[in-house]
Each structure stands twice: as C-alpha cells, then as structure tokens.
N, C-alpha and C positions, 0 to 999 in steps of 0.2 A: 504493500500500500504506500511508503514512505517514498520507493522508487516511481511509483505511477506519478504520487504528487508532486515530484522534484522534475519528473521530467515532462511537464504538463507547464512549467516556466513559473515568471514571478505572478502572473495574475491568477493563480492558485491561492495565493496568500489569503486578497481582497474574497475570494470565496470560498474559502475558509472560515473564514473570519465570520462573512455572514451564515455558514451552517449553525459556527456558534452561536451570531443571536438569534436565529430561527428557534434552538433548541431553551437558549434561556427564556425567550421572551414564550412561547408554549408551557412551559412548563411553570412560570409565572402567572398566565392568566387562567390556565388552569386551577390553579390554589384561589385566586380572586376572584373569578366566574363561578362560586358555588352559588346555585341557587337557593339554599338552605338559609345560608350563613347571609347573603346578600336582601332577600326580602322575606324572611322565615313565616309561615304560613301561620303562628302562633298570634304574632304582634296586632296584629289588627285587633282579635278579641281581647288581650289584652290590654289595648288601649281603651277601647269603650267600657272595659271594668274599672278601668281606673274614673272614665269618662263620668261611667253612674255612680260611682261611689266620692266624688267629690277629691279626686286624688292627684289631679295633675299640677302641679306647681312645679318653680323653677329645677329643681333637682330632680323630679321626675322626665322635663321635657330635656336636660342633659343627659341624662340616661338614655333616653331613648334616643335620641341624637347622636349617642358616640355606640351604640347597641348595633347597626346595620347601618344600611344605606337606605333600604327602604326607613328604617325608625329618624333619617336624618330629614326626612321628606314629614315624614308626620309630624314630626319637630315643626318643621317649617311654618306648615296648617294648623296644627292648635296656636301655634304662638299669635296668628292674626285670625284665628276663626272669630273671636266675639268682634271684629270689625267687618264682618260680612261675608256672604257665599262669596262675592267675587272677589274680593281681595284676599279671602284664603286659597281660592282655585290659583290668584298669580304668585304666592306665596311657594305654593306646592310645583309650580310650573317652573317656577326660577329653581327653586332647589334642585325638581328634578334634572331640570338641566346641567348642573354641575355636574350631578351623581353619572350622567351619564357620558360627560366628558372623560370621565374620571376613570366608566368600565371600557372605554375603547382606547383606554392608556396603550400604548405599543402596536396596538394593529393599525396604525397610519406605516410604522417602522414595518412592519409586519407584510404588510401592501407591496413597500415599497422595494424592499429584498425579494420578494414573488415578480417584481417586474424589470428588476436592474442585474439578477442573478444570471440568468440566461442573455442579458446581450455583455455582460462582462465572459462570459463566456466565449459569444460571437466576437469579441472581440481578438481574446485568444486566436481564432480559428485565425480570422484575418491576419495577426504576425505571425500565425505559423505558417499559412501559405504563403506571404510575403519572404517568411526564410528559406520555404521550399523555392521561389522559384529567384530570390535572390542566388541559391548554391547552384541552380539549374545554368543562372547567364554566367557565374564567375569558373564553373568547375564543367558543366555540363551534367551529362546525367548519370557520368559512369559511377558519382561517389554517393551510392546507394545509400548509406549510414546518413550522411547529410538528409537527405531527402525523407528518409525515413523519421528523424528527428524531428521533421519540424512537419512529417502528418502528424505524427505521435502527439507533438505539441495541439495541432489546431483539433484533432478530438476528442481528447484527456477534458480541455478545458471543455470544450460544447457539452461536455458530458456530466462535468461536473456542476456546469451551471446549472441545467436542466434536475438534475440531481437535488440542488438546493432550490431551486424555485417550484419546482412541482408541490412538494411540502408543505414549503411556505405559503403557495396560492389555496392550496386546501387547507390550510391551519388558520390563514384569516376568514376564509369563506366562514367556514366552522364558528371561529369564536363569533364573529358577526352575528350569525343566527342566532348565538345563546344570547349574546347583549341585547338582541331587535325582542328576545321571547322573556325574556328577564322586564325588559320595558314595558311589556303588553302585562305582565302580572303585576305591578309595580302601580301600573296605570291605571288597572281596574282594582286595586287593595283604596288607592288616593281617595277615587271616584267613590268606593262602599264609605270612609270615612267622612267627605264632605258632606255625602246625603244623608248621612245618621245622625250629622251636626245641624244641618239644616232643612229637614224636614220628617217625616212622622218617620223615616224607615228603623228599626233596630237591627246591629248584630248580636250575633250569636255567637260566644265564644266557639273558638274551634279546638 
C-alpha cells in the first residue's frame, strides 16, 4: 500500500489528507446526529408537567436549555410565550435556526471533499500523462519504465480520488437526510408546545 501511495506522486498527500477528514468528520457527526440525545421524545411531556404544575422558572428554562437542542428551542418559547403566539412562534424560529446551523456543522466541508477529491485526482492523471509523453519526445518510446511510471502515476491518483469522494458524497447525502428528518420532528414537538400554550389542546406525557 505504502508503495502504490508513493508512486501515485505528491498529490497523494492532498488526498490523503482529505480520506482523513472524511473519516473524522463521519464519525463526528455520527456521535452529534443522535436523534435521542438531540430532540428526546420525553421532553415535551415533561415540559407541560412542569407547565401544569407551576414549575418553570429561570433554573428550570437553563436546564432545559443546556439538556438538548430540541430543550434549547423550548427555552426559546417559554421565555417569550406570555408575550404572545407570534412572538413565541419567532422566538422558536430564531433558535431553531441556530440549532440547525449548528447540526450541518462539517457537511458544507463534507460536500466539498465529495467534489474536489476526484478532480485532484484528475489532476494527477493530467501530470502523469504530461510525464508520459514529456519521456515519449525526450527519450522516445523504447524506455518503457519511464512510461510506465507516469500511467502508474495518472491512475493511482484517479483512483484514489474516486476512492475518497464516492464516501464522502454518500456520507453527506446520508447525514443530510438525518438533519432535514431531525428538523421535521423538532418542528412538529415546537408546533404541539405552542398550541398547548395557546389554545384548548393538552399533552400527554409520553
């Protein structure tokens, strides 16, 4: 393996380099894209226990605030619900917009390694044909080795680009979908809590 990478030239490095952050940044949002830990299915009812029992005060809405991300959103909303449905719905709207800047942390980077892998690749291929037929006008064709090293070079790297970008196009695809399916439950938890604040509906603990 050492010898394939050494003789694939220096833009092995640059892709390299990004298999490393394909693999940290995966295995990073991995542990932060739990849906449990991120909107946990509990909080809701627990809020509106606290809600009937007269319990939510400053130390309660830090709690819930530093508890998930969904609980930073509900923070949000009680903090301005007795100023009205609309000014809690833009209260919860702002928040959630953080929260959600926050779960697509690295898959901009993530994106962008899926689309720069394979043409640093393609780039490889280019100085490796350029060296093949650079040896072809200085030497001709007889110095096989030559020629040989520098296919060697332009498909090592195509290969290893592709290698790292196929991954990486499916590992953003992927987390994408859990953040857009994290937001849709996130959305409708905001939604049960504003209409149980402002008008007849109750929950039900779960």
């Amino acid at each position: 393996m050492l010898e394939i990478i050494k003789s694939g030239g220096w833009l092995m490095l640059p892709i390299l380099l990004c298999s490393v952050a394909v693999i940290a940044i995966c295995i990073e949002r991995l542990w932060t894209l739990n849906a449990s830990r991120i909107a946990p299915r509990t909080l809701l009812g627990q809020v509106w226990d606290w809600l009937k029992n007269n319990q939510v005060d400053g130390e309660k809405l830090k709690t819930l605030r530093d508890s998930s991300y969904l609980g930073r959103i509900f923070a949000a909303g009680l903090s301005n619900s007795k100023h009205g449905r609309e000014v809690m719905k833009d209260s919860i709207e702002e928040a959630a917009s953080q929260v959600v800047h926050e779960m697509e942390r690295y898959l901009g980077a993530l994106g962008t390694i899926a689309a720069v892998a394979p043409l640093i690749g393609l780039l490889g291929t280019v100085l490796g044909m350029i060296q093949v037929f650079t040896a072809i006008m200085l030497e001709g064709t007889g110095n096989a080795g030559v020629l040989a090293g520098g296919i060697s070079q332009a498909l090592i790297t195509t290969a290893a680009g592709l290698t790292v970008a196929i991954p990486a196009l499916m590992a953003h695809r992927y987390f994408q979908r859990r953040v857009d399916s994290i937001v849709v439950t996130m959305e409708q938890e905001a939604v049960k809590l504003v209409d149980a604040l402002h008008s007849d509906r109750r929950i039900e603990a779960v």
